[in-house]
N, C-alpha and C positions, 0 to 999 in steps of 0.2 A: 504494500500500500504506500504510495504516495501522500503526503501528509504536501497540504498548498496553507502559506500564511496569509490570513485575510489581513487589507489594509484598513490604517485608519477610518477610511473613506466607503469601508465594509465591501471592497472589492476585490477580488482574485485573478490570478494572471493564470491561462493554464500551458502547460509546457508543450512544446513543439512536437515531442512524440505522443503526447495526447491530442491535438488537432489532428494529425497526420492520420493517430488510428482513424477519429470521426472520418478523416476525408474532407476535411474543410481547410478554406483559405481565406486570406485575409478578404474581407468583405463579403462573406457568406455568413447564413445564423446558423444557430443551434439553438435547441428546443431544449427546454427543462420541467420536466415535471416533476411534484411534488410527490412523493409515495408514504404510505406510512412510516413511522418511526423515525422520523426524522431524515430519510433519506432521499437523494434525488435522482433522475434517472436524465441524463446528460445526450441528447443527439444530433444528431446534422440534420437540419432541414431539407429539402431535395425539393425540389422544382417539381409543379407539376404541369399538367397540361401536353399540349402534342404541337410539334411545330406547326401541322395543318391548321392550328386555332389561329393562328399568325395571318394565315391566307384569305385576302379582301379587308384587310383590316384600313388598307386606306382604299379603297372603291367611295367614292361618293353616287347619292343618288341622284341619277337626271343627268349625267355626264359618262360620256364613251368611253371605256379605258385605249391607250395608246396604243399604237405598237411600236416595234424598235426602232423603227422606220422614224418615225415621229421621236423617239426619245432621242434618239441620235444628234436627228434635226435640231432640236431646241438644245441639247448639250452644247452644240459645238455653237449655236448664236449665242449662248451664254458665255464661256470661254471667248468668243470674239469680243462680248460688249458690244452686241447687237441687242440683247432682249434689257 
């Protein structure tokens, strides 16, 4: 058992091979639940969802989507300082 010193500030740092087991990195959570006795149960949150949820997510209504043809076109008037 690893023994961690709480700060003043009633806060804990935890060690690099304890993230590592979770699988987590800097700017990801971890979940904490409380369990009886005083104890807690420490894990990595994970993502959910499907990248297909991602799909039309900028489609507006009443407006054609593009094609490449078209995307192309207005890239490269942008890049000119044409649009």
């Amino acid at each position: 058992m690893n023994a961690i010193t709480i700060t003043s500030k009633g806060q804990i740092t935890l060690r690099k091979e304890l993230l590592r087991h979770l699988g987590v990195h800097p700017g990801e959570k971890i979940s904490i639940d409380k369990l009886p006795g005083g104890e807690v149960r420490i894990r990595a949150v994970r993502p959910t969802g499907k990248i297909s949820d991602a799909f039309g997510m900028l489609k507006r209504e009443g407006r054609k989507s593009l094609s490449i043809e078209e995307i192309n076109e207005i890239t490269a008037k942008g890049w000119a300082g044409e649009l």
